[in-house]
C-alpha positions, 0 to 999 in steps of 0.5 A, spaced: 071 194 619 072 191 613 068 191 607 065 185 605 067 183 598 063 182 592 061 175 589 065 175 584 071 176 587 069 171 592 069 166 587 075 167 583 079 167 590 076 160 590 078 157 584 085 159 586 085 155 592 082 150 588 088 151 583 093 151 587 090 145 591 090 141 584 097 143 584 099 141 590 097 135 588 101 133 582 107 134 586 106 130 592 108 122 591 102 119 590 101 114 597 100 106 596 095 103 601 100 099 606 099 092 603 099 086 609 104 081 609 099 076 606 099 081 600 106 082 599 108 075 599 102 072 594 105 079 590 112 078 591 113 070 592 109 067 589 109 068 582 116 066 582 114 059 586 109 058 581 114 059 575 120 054 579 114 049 579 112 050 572 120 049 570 121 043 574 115 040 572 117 041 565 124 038 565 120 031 568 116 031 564 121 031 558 125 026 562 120 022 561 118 022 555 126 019 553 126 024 548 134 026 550 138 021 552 140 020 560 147 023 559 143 029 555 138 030 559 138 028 566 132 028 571 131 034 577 133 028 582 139 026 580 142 034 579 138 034 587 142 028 588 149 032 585 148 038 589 147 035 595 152 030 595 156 036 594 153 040 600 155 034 604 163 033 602 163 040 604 165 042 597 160 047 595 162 051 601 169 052 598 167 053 591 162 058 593 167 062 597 172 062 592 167 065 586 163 069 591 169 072 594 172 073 587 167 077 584 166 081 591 172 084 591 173 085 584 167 088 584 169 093 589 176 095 586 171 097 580 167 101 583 173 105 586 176 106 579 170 106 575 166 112 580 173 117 579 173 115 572 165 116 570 166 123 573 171 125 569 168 123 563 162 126 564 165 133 567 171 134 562 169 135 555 176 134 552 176 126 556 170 125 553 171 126 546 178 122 548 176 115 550 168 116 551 166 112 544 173 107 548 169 105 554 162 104 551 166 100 546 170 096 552 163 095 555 161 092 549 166 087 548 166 080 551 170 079 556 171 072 554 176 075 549 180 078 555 181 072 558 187 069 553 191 075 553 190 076 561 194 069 561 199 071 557 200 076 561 199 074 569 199 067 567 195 062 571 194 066 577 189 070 580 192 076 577 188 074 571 181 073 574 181 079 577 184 083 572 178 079 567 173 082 572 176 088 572 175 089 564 168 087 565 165 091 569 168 098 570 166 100 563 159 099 566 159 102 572 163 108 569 157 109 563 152 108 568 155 114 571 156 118 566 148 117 564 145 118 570 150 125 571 147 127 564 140 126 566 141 132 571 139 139 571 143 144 569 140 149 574 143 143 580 151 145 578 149 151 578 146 152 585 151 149 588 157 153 585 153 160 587 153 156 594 161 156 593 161 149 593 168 147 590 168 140 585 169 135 590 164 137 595 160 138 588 161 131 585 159 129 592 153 132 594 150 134 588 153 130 582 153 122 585 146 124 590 142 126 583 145 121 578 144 116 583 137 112 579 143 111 574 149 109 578 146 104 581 142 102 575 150 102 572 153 098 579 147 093 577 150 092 570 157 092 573 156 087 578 153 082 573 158 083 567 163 082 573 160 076 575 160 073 568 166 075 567 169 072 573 165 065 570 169 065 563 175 067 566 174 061 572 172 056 566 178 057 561 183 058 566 183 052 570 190 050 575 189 048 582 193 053 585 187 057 583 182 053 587 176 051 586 170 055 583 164 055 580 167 056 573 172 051 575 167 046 578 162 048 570 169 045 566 170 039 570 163 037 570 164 037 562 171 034 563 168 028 566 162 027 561 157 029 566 151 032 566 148 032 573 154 036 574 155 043 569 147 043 571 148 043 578 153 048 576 149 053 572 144 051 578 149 055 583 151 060 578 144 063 577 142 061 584 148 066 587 145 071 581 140 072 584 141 072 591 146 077 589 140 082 586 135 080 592 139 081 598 143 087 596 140 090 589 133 090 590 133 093 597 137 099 594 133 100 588 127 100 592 130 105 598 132 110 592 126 110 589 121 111 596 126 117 598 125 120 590 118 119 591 117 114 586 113 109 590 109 107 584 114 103 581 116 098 588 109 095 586 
């Protein structure tokens, strides 16, 4: 038969559980109320409506009050009218497709020079203290300046396109790379070394899955240092056997004296920007953030 216990011991068997239930508690993520879709359209849609609304409503009004000459200053319509017209002839397809197909692949050969190389800087002491203040330095510098030098050397080609994109966006990958492994835990490395997990087998399932937050937040950087590289290397190497891009469609809006044309081009230009991170960025982030736990930060 066992014998009861005395009050005192019941009750500090209490506060224990209690204790441990608090700590319980603070390790699990914290579970946001489900929203309804109504919800996450008024959270995630209509604030940029809104604030479109309010642009546009601006840049008629300044339209109206004549401050601006028409050649500085043209109104929404006429910039609609160039946009479409350009939808029409087919040409906006073409420009688009050659921008975007541009930036795609660069970008994508950057990763796979950047991911290696952000591995070894981070891992190999002696490669760090070689060229790591370089790369940051490289990140840094415009990437317009490398667009002369890449004429010279490649000539009007696309060689030299890619070659600007290139120097662009692989010291942000890298660096990105670099932060986020530094940010891991000692006791990570160490744990997958006791398992006997060689260096590649390391840097693919302990090093790339824990520096993650900070490789994506370096292939967001990479991807908009790609994209503006690509745009000044479009804008000042102009050649028609380099096609028809957005930078090139910019240039020769400035060419013909035409306003309604460089602000449909930058119109496109931020357009694919923002397609860009909604369609492909945003989602990542925000899958990284829910398998982390982090699900107060999705908003």
């Amino acid at each position: 038969m066992a014998t009861p216990q005395p009050p005192e011991t019941l009750e500090a068997d209490r506060g224990l559980a209690a204790v441990g239930a608090g700590l319980d508690a603070l390790d699990a993520p914290a579970q946001n109320r489900r929203k309804s879709p109504w919800q996450r359209f008024l959270h995630t849609a209509v604030p940029p409506i809104v604030a479109f609304g309010l642009l546009l409503g601006t840049w008629q009004a300044l339209w109206a009050s004549a401050i601006w000459p028409e050649f500085q200053l043209p109104a929404p319509a006429a910039v609609w009218d160039t946009i479409w017209a350009t939808v029409q002839s087919g040409d906006a397809a073409e420009i688009l497709w050659t921008s975007v197909s541009r930036a795609v692949l660069g970008f994508l050969v950057a990763v796979i020079i950047a991911t290696p190389l952000g591995l070894l800087i981070a891992k190999v002491r002696v490669v760090r203290a070689a060229i790591g203040s370089l790369l940051t330095g490289l990140q840094s510098l415009p990437s317009v300046a490398w667009v002369p030098a890449a004429i010279l050397w490649f000539g009007l080609t696309p060689s030299a396109i890619y070659f600007v994109v290139l120097m662009g966006s692989v010291p942000s990958i890298a660096n990105g790379l670099v932060s986020g492994i530094d940010q891991i835990p000692p006791l990570l490395p160490r744990v997958g070394q006791a398992l006997g997990a060689g260096k590649l087998s390391s840097a693919r399932h302990i090093l790339l899955p824990a520096a993650l937050p900070g490789y994506l937040a370096g292939l967001k950087q990479g991807w908009a240092f790609s994209w503006r590289s690509l745009m000044a290397a479009e804008i000042i190497a102009t050649s028609p056997q380099l096609g028809l891009g957005l930078g090139q469609f910019l240039h020769n809006g400035q060419s013909l004296n035409d306003i309604s044309m460089v602000i449909a081009a930058i119109f496109l230009i931020l357009l694919v920007g923002i397609g860009i991170e909604l369609l492909l960025f945003r989602p990542l982030e925000r899958a990284v953030l829910r398998a982390r736990g982090l699900t107060g930060a999705l908003g």
